[in-house]
C-alpha positions in Angstrom: -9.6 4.7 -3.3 -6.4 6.3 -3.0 -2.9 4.8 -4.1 -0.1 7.5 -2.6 3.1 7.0 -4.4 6.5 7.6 -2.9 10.1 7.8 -5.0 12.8 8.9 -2.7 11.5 8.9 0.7 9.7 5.9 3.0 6.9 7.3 5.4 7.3 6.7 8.8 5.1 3.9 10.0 2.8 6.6 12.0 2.2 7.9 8.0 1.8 4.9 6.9 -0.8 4.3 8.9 -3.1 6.8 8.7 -2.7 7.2 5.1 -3.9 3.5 4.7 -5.9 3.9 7.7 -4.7 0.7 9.8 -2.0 -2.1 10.5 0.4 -1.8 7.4 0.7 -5.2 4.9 3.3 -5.0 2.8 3.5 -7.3 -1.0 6.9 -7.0 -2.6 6.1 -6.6 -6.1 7.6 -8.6 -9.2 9.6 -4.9 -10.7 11.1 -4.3 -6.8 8.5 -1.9 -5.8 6.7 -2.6 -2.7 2.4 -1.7 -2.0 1.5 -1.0 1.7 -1.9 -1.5 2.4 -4.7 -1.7 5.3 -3.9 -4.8 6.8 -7.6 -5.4 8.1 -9.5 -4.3 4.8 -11.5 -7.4 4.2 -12.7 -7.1 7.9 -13.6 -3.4 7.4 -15.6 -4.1 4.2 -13.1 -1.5 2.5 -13.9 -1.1 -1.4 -11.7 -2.6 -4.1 -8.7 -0.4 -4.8 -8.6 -0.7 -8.9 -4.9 0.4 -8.9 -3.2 -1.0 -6.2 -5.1 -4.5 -7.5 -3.7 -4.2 -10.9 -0.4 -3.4 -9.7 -0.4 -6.4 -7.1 -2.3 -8.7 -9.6 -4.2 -9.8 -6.2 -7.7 -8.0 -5.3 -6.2 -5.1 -2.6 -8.5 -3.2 -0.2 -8.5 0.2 0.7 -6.2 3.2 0.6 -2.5 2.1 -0.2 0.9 3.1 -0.7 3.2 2.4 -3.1 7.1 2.5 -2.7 9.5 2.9 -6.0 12.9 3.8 -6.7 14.9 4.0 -3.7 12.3 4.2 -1.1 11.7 0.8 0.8 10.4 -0.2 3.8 12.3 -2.0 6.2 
């Protein structure tokens, strides 16, 4: 599984989407940075995503994005 990491520059939601492959869920995370993910994983059986888990500290499905520095959703 993939976790995409943007600094300076959100991705449009269309991006969004098809890197995570889905509806876009979004956990704020405890340092300010913010994890996109496939909103539907559970129902599409996705595989564990070891990174974006550890990160969240919650079990996270799929392809994800992460957002640091500057770059937050809206």
């Amino acid at each position: 599984m993939t976790l995409r990491t943007f600094t300076v520059v959100s991705p449009s939601l269309e991006t969004a989407q098809e890197i995570v492959g889905g509806y876009v869920g979004l956990i704020p995370l405890s340092n300010g940075d913010q994890l996109l993910f496939d909103e539907d994983g559970e129902m599409k059986d996705l595989p564990l995503n070891e990174e974006a888990s550890a990160q969240a500290n919650l079990p996270i499905l799929g392809n994800c994005i992460l957002l640091t520095g500057p770059a937050k959703w809206d």
